[in-house]
N, C-alpha and C positions, 0 to 999 in steps of 0.2 A: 328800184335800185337800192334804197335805202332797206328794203326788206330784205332783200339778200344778203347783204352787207350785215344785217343784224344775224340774220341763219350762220350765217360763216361764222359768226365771233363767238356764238352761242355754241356751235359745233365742236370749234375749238377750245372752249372750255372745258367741254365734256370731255374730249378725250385728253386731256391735263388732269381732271379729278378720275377717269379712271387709271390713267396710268399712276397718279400719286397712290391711289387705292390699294393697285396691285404691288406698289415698292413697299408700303407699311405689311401687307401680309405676306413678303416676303422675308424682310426684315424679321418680323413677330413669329415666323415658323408655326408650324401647324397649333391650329386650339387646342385647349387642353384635354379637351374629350378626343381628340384625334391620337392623343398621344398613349403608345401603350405604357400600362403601369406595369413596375417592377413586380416577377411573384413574392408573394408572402413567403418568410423565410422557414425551413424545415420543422414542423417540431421535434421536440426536443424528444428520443429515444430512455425510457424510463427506466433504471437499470436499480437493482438491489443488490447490496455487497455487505457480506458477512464479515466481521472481524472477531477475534476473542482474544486483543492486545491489547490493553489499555498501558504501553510504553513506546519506546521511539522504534520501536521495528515496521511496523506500518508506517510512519508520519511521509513519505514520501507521497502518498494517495492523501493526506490531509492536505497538501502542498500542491498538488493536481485539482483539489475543488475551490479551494482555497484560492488560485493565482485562475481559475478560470478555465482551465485546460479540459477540462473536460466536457465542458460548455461548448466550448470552442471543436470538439472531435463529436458535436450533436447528442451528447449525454446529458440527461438528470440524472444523475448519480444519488443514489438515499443509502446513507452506510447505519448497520443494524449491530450493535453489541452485544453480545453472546460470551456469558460469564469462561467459558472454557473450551478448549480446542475439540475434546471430543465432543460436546451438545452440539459446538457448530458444523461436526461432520454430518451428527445425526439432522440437523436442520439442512444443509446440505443435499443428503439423499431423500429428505422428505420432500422437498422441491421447493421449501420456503425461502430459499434464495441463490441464483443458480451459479453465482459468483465468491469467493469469499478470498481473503486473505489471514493464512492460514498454516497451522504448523502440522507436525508430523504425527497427527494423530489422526489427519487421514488416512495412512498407510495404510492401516490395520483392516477399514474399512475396504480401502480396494482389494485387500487380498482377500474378501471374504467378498468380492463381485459387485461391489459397488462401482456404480458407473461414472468416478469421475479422476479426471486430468490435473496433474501438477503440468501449467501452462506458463509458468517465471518464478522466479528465487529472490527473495530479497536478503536474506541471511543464511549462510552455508554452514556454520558451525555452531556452537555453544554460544548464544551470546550472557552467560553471567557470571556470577562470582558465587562459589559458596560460603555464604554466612554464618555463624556462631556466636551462643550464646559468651559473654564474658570468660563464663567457666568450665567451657571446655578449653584446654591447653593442647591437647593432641587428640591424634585419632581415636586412640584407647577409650576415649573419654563419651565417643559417640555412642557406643553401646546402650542399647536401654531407650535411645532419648528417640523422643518425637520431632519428627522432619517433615512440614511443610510443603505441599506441593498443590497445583490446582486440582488436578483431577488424578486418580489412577490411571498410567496410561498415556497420559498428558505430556507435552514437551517436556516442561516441569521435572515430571516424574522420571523421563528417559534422562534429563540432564543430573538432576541427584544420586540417580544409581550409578551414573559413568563416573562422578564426581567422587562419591564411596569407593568405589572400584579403584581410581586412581591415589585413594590416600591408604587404600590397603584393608577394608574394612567390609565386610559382607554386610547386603542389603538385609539378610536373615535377621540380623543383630539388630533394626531401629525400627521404629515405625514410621510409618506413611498419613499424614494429616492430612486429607482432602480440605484447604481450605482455601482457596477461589484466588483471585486472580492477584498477580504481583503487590500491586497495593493495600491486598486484603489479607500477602501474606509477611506483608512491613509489619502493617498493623498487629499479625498474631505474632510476630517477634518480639514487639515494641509490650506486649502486652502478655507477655512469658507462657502463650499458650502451646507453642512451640519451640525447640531449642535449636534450629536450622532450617536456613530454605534456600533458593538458589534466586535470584533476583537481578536484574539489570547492574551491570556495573553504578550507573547515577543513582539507582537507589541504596546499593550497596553504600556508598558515598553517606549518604542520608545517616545509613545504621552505625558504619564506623565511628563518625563524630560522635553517636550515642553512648561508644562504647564494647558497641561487638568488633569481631575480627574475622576477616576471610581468614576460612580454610583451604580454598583452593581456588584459584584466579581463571575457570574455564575458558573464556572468551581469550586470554594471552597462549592457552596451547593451543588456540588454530586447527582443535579436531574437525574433520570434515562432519558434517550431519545436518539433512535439512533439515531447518529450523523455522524460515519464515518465509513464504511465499503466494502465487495465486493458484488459485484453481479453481475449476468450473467443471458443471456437471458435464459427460457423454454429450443429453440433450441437448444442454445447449450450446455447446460449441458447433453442433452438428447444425441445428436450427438455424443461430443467431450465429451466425459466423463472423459477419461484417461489426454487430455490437462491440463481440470479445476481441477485435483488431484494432476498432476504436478505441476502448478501454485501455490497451496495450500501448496503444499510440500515446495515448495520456497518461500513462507511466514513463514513457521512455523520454516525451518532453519533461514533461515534472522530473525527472532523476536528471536530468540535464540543468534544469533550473537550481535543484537542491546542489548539485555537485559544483554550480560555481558562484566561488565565494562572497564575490561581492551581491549575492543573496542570501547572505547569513542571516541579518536579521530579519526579511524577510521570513524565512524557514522560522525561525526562531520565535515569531510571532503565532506561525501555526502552530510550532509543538505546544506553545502555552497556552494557548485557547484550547487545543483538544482536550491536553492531558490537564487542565486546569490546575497551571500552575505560575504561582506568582512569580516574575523575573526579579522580583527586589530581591535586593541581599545574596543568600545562597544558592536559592533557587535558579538564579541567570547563571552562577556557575557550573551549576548541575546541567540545566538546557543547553548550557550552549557546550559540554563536556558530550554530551548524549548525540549532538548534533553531529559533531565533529568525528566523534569514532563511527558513524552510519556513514559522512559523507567518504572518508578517509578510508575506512577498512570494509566496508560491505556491501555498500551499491556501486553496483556497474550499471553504464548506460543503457546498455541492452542487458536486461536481467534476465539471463537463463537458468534456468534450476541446474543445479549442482549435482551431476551425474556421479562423481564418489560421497556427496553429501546420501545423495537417495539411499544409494547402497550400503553408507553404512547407517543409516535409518531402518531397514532394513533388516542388516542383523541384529542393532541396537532392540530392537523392538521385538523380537524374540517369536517372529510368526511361525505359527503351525502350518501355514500354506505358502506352499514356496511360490515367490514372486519374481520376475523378471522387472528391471528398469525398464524395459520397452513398455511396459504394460502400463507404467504409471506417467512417464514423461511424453505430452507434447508440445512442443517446442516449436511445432510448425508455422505458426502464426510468426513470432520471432522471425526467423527464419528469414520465413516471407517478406516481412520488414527488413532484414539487413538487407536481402537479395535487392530490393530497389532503393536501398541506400537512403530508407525514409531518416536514421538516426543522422547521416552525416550534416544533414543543414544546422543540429543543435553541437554537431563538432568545434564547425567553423562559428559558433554565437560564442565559444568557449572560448 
């Protein structure tokens, strides 16, 4: 009797310790090895992007790596400096990089069959001021004198002759200085190896206090002409379809970032890291002057290339083979993007 009595008690313990057994692994939810792990996250899309700016026409892409944005759209982004507009077309067509941000000195090349697409606009007109020497007083005066520009050819060079042209003076009458990039041709003003050149308004700024004087304020007459934007070879839009949408993506957030204001200094921190330059003193006036006519007068959210800019790019540039805008502009990726209303989410952050 007493043996049974001990069976039963024993019995019933055991089914006490497994029932508590099975409440703790219920509680505790599957072990760890049961549990699937999350996948590892995409790598990162390895992208090369051509520039030959070293001013605030591009800073909107320094603004996109800068704030993460294109990290965030699956890109490594590596941006490559290329002293001048036409090297970087020829780098360009050679395949050395299939992306670039870029002035109108591709034109020339597509209308001689080169295989690549104006795909966004960042600047539609003249963005600079013509400069001079102290002692030119007027147009008359230009005659004779050496002028300044990066390359033959060059935006540079397409905006000096419009600039001549508009103060009444044949290009015939001066010479043409191939000397390298904005900065390089402060420097040959500052250092009288030239008597003119055509320069961002903020660096204009810089020359004035020196002493020189604008001859003619281009970025204020609002001529149409592309000036600064993206392009990408045939191949690879063709190829890499999804890269070049991504990349676009991360323009249209980054110009949505740069356009509102309570990221100014944000922005303004990138302009001075790129463009290496100090905010103490005058310089913060200059950046945040540079800043402000890019957000204010020449990016739009959705940057589409300037279809009277092309064209008159076009005649500006004086090709022997006649070219159609169809042949140069696609826009279709854009496009694409408004059509599912990817820009409106950064409407409503505004």
């Amino acid at each position: 009797m007493r043996t049974r009595k001990f069976c039963r008690t024993v019995s019933q313990w055991f089914m006490v310790v497994i029932l508590a057994l099975g409440l703790v692994a219920c509680s505790t939810g599957p072990s760890p090895a049961a549990e699937t792990k999350a996948p590892p996250p995409a790598p990162l899309k390895k992208l090369r992007v051509a520039h030959s700016m070293m001013n605030f026409n591009p800073s909107v892409v320094w603004v996109a790596q800068d704030q993460g944005i294109f990290t965030k759209h699956g890109l490594d982004v590596e941006f490559v400096f290329i002293e001048s507009g036409t090297t970087l077309t020829q780098a360009l067509v050679a395949g050395e990089a299939p992306l670039a941000v870029a002035a109108s000195a591709v034109i020339p090349a597509i209308a001689k069959g080169a295989d690549i697409k104006i795909i966004g606009g960042f600047v539609s007109t003249f963005p600079y001021d013509f400069v001079v020497t102290p002692d030119i007083k007027t147009a008359a005066d230009l005659k004779g004198k050496k002028l300044g520009v990066s390359k033959l050819g060059s935006a540079s060079h397409t905006a000096l002759r419009k600039a001549l042209k508009n103060v009444g003076v044949d290009e015939e009458s001066v010479v043409f200085m191939q000397t390298g990039s904005e900065t390089a041709r402060l420097a040959s003003m500052k250092a009288g190896a030239v008597q003119g050149t055509v320069v961002d308004p903020t660096l204009s700024a810089e020359l004035k206090k020196a002493g020189f004087r604008s001859m003619l304020s281009l970025y204020e007459a609002n001529i149409p002409y592309f000036h600064t934007g993206i392009v990408a070879s045939g191949a690879f839009l063709k190829n890499e379809r999804a890269t070049a949408e991504a990349f676009l993506k991360g323009i249209v957030e980054a110009t949505a970032f740069y356009l509102d204001p309570k990221n100014e200094q944000a922005v303004i921190d990138s302009i001075s890291r790129h463009l290496r330059m100090d905010e103490a003193g005058n310089k913060n006036e200059i950046i945040k002057m540079g800043y402000q006519m890019h957000r204010d007068k020449y990016y739009q959210l959705l940057p589409y290339p300037s279809v009277p800019g092309v064209e008159a790019a076009v005649v500006e540039l004086k090709l022997e083979q006649e070219l159609k805008v169809s042949s140069v502009i696609d826009d279709s990726i854009l496009r694409g993007l408004e059509q599912q209303g990817f820009h409106k989410q950064f409407q409503a952050a505004r």
